[in-house]
ZAVEX-499101 format. One record per atom (N, C-alpha, C): atom name; x, y, z. Coordinates in steps of 0.001 Angstrom, whole numbers. Example, Ala and Ser with C-alpha at 12.3 -4.5 7.8 and 13.67 -1.06 7.14 Angstrom:
<pts>
PT_N_13190_-5690_7800
PT_CA_12300_-4500_7800
PT_C_13200_-3300_7800
PT_N_12850_-2250_7080
PT_CA_13670_-1060_7140
PT_C_12900_30_7870
</pts>
This chain:
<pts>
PT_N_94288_79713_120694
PT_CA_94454_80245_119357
PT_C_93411_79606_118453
PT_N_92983_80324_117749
PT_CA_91603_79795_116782
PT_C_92493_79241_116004
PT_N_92056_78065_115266
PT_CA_92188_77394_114327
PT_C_91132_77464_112938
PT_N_91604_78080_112167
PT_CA_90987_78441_110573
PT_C_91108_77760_110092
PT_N_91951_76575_109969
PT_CA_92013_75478_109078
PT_C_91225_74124_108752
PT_N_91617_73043_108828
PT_CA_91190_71906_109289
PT_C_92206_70957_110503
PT_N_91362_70222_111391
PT_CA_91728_70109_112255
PT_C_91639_68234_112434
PT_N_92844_67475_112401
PT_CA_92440_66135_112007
PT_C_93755_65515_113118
PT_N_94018_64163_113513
PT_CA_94985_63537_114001
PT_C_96457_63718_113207
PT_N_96062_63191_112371
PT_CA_97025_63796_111666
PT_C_97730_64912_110163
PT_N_96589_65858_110873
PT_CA_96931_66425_109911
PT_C_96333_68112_110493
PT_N_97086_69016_110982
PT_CA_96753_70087_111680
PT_C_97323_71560_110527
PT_N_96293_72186_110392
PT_CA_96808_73165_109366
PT_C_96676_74424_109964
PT_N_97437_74969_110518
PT_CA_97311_76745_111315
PT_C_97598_77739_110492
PT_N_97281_78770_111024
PT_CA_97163_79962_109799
PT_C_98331_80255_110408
PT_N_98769_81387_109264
PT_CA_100104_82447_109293
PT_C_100197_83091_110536
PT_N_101099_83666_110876
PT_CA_101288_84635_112047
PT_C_100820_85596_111680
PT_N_99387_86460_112186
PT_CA_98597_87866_111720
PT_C_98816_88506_112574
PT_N_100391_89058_112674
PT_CA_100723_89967_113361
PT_C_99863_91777_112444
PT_N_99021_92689_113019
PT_CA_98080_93617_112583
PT_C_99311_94513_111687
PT_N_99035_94772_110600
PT_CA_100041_95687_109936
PT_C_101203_95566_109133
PT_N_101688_94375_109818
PT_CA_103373_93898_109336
PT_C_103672_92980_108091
PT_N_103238_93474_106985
PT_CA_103873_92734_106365
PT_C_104866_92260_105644
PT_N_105834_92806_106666
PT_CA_107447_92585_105956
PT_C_107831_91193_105999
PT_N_108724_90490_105790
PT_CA_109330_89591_106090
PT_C_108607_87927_105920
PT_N_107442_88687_105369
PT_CA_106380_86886_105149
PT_C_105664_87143_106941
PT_N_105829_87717_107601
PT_CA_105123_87888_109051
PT_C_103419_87768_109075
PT_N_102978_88218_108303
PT_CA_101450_88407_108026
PT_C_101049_87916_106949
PT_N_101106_86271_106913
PT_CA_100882_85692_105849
PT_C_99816_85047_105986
PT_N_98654_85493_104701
PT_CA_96843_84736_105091
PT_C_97339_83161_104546
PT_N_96128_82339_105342
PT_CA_96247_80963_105159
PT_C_95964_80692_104357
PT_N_95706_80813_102712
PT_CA_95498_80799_101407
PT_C_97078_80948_100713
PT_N_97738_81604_101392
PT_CA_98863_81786_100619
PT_C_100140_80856_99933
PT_N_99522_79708_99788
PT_CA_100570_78935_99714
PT_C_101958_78493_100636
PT_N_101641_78691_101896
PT_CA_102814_78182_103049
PT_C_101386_77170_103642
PT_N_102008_75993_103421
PT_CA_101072_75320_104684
PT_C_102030_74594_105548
PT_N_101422_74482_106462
PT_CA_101852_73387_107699
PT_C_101199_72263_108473
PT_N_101658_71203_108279
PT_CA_101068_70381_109114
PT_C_101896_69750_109835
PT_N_101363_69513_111215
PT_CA_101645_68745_112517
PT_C_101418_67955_112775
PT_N_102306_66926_113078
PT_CA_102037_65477_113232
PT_C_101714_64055_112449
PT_N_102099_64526_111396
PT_CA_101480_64162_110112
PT_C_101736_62459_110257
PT_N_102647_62509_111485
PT_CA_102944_60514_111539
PT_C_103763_60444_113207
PT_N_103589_59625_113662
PT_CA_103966_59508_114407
PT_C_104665_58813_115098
PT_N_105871_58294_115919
PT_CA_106894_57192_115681
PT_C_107405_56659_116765
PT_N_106968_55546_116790
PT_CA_107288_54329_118520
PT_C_108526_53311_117803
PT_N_109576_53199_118707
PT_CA_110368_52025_118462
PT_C_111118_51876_119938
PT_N_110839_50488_119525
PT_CA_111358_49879_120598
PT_C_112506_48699_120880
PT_N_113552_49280_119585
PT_CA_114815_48763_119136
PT_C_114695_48176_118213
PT_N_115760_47072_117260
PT_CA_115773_46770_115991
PT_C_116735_47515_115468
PT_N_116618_47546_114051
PT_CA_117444_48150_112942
PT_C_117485_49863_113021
PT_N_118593_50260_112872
PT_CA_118920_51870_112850
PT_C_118421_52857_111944
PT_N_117810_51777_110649
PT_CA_117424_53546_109808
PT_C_116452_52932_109264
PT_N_115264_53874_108871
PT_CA_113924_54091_108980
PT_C_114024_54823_107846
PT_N_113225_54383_106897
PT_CA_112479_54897_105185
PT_C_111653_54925_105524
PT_N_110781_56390_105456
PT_CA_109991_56748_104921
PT_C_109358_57346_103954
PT_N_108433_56554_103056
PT_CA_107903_56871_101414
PT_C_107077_57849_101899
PT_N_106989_58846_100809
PT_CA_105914_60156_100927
PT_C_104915_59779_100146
PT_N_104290_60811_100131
PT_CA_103405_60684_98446
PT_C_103676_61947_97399
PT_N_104918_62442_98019
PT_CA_105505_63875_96742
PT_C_106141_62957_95521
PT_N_105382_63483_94268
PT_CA_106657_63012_93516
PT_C_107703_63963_93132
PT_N_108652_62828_92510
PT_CA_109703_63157_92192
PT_C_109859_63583_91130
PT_N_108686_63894_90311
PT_CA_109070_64192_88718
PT_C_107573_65811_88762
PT_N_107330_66179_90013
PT_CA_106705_67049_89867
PT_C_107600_68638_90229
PT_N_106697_69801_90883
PT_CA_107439_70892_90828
PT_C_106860_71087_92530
PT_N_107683_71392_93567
PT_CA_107254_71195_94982
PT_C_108161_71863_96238
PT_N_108229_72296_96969
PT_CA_109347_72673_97501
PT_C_108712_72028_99476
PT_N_109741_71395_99869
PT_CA_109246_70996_101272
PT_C_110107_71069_102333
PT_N_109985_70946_103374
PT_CA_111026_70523_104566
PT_C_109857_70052_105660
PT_N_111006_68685_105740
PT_CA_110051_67738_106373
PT_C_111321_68179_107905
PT_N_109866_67628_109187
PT_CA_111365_67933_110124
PT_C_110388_66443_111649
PT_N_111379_66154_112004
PT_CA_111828_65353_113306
PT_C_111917_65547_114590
PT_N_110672_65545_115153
PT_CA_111177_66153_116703
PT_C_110893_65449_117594
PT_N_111119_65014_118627
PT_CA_111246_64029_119850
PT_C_112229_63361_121358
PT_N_112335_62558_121359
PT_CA_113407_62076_122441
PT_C_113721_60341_121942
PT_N_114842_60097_122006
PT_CA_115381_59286_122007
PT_C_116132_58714_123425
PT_N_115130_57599_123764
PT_CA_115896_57610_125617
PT_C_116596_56362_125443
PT_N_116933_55606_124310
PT_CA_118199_54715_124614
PT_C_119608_55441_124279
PT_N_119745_56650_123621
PT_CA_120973_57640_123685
PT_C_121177_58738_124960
PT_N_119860_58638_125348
PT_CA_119581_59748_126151
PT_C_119441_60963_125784
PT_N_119020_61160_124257
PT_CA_119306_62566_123548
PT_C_118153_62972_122690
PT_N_117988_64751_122734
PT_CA_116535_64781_122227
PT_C_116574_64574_120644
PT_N_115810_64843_120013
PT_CA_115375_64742_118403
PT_C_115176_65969_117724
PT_N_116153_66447_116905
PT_CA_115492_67795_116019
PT_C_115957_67746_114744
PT_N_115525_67110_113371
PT_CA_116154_67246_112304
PT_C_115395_67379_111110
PT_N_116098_68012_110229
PT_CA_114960_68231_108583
PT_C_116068_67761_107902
PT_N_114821_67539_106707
PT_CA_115045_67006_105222
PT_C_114551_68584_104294
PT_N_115138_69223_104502
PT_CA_114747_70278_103156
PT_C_115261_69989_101667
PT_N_113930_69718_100651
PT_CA_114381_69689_98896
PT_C_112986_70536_98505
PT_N_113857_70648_97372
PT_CA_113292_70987_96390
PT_C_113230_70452_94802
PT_N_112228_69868_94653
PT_CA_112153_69223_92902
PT_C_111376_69929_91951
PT_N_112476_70151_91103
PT_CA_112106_71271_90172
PT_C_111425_70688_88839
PT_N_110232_70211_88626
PT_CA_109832_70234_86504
PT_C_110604_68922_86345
PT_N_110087_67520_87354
PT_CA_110167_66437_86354
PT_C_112024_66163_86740
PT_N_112970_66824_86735
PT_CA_113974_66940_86811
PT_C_114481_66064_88539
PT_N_114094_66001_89407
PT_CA_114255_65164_90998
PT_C_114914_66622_91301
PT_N_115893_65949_92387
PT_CA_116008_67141_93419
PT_C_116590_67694_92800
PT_N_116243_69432_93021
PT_CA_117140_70752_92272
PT_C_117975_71488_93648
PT_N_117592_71241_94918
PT_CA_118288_71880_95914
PT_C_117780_70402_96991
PT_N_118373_70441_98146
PT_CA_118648_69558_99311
PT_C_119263_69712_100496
PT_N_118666_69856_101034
PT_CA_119684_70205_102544
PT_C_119346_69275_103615
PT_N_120100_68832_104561
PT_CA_119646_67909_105559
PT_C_120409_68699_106530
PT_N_119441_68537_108139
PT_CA_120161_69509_109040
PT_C_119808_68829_110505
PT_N_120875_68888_111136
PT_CA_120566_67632_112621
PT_C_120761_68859_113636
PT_N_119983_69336_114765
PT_CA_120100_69927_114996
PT_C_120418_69319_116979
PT_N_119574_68378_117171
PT_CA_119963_67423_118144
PT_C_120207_65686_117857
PT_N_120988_65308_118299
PT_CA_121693_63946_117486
PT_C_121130_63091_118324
PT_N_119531_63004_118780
PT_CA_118985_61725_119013
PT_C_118740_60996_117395
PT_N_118218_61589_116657
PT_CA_117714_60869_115308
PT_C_118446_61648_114309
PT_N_119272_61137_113297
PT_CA_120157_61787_112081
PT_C_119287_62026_110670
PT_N_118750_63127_110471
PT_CA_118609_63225_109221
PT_C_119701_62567_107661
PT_N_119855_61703_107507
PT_CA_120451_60556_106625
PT_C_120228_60880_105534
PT_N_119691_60741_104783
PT_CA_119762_60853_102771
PT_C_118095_61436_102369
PT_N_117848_61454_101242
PT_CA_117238_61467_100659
PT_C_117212_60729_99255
PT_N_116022_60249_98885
PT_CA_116136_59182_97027
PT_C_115140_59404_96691
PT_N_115046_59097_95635
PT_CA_113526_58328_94902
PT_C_113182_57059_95086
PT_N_112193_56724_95076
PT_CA_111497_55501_95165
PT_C_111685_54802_94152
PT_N_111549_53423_93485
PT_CA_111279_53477_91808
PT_C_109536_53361_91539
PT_N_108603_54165_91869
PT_CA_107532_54100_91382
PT_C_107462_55769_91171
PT_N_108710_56500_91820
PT_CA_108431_58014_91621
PT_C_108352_58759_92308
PT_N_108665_58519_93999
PT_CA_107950_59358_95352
PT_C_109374_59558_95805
PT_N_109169_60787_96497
PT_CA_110330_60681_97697
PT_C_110065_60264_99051
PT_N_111446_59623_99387
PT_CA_111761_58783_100818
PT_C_112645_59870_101367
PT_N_112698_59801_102601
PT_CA_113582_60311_103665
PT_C_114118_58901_104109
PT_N_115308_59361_105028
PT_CA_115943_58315_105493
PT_C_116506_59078_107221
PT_N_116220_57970_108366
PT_CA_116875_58641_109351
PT_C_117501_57547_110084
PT_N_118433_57670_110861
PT_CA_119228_57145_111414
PT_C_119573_57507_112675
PT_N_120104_56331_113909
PT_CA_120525_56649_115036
PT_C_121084_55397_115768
PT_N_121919_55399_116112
PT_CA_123179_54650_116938
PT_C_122121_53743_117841
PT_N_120899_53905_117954
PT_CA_119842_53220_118937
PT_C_118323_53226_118647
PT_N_118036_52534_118385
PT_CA_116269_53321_118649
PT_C_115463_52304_119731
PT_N_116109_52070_120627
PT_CA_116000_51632_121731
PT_C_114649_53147_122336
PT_N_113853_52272_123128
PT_CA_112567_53676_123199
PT_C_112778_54865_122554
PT_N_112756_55367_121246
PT_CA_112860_56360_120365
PT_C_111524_56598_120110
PT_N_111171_57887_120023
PT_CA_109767_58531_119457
PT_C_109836_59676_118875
PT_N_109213_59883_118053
PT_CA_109085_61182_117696
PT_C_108052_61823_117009
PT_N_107639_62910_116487
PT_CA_106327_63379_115321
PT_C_107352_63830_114268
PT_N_106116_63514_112985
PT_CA_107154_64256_111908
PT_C_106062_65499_111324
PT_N_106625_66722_111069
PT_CA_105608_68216_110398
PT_C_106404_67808_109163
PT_N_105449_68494_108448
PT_CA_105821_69241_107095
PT_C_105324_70195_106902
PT_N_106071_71198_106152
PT_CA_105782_72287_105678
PT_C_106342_72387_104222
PT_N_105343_73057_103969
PT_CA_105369_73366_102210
PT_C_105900_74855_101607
PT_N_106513_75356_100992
PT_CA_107103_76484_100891
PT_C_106627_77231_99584
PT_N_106583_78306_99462
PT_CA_106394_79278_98678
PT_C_107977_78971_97363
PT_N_107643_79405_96516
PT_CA_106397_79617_95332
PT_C_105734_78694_94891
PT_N_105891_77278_95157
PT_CA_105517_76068_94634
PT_C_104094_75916_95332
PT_N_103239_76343_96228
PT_CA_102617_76237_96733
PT_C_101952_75542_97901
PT_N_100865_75050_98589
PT_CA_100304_74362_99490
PT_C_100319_72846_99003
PT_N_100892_71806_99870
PT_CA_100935_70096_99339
PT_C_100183_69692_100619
PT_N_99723_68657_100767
PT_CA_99190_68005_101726
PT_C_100418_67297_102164
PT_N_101435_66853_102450
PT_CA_102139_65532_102949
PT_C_101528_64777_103914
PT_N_102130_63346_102832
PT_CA_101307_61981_103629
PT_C_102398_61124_103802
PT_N_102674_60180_104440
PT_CA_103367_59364_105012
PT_C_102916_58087_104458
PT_N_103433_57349_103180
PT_CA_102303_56349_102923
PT_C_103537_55022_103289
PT_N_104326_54710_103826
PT_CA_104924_53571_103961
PT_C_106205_54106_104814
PT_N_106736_52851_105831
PT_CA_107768_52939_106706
PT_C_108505_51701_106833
PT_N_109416_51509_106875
PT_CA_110039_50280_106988
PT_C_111556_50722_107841
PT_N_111862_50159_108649
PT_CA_113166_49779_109536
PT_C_113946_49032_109128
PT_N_115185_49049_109006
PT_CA_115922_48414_108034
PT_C_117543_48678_108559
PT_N_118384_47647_108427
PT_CA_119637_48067_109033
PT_C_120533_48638_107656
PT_N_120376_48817_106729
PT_CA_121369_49727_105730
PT_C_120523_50990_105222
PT_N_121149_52259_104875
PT_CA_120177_53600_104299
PT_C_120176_53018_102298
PT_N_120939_51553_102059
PT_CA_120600_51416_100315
PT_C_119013_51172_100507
PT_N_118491_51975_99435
PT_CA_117759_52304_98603
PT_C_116279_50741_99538
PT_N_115453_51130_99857
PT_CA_114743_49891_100198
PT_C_113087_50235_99013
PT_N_112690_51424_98805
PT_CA_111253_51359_98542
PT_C_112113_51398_96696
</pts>
């Protein structure tokens, strides 16, 4: 598959699905359009320690943005794979206006979401082990708010989900 975008370790941007004709449903969406995606944007080795993991973004919290960050991997001290998002949305300065968290395989728990106190949002994830745990994290950026880069600028392991950045 050609790649139109830019093409980096961490940071992979693919165009829309150009299925010829269809443009119902968001199906044939050009890569200008404000949906971006990136793959791999961080990547995650542990090899036990503390259960939940902050990670600081670089979205703020007092801007206008819509995202879902998501979790995918294996966790082999549960024996169980990894599939989970952080979907928000921060509306005009106001923090989160919508939020959803969704575990879809219970190696790694999509856990909370906060603010930072300098202004960014953190994710928070959790798991009964992170005994050999790995995973990649995507983001994707959603329409109408437009195209964000997400960056991963700090991580810390920590045994409680209170508030660490």
């Amino acid at each position: 598959m050609p790649n139109n975008g830019t093409l980096t370790r961490t940071n992979i941007k693919l165009p829309g699905n150009s299925i010829p004709g269809n443009t119902g449903f968001g199906l044939s969406t050009p890569v200008d359009s404000g949906i971006g995606t990136q793959y791999q944007i961080y990547d995650v080795r542990f090899y036990g320690g503390d259960i939940y993991i902050h990670f600081k973004t670089d979205i703020s919290f007092y801007g206008w943005s819509m995202h879902n960050i998501e979790a995918v991997g294996y966790n082999y001290g549960n024996s169980l794979p990894i599939r989970c998002n952080w979907c928000f949305h921060i509306s005009y300065g106001n923090g989160f206006y919508q939020t959803e968290l969704s575990n879809i395989y219970s190696g790694l728990t999509a856990n909370r979401l906060y603010a930072s106190s300098d202004g960014y949002v953190v994710f928070v994830a959790s798991s009964n082990t992170m005994y050999y745990a790995g995973w990649s994290i995507n983001a994707y950026s959603l329409n109408p708010t437009g195209t964000y880069d997400v960056s991963i600028t700090d991580v810390v392991q920590s045994p409680s989900d209170a508030n660490y950045f």
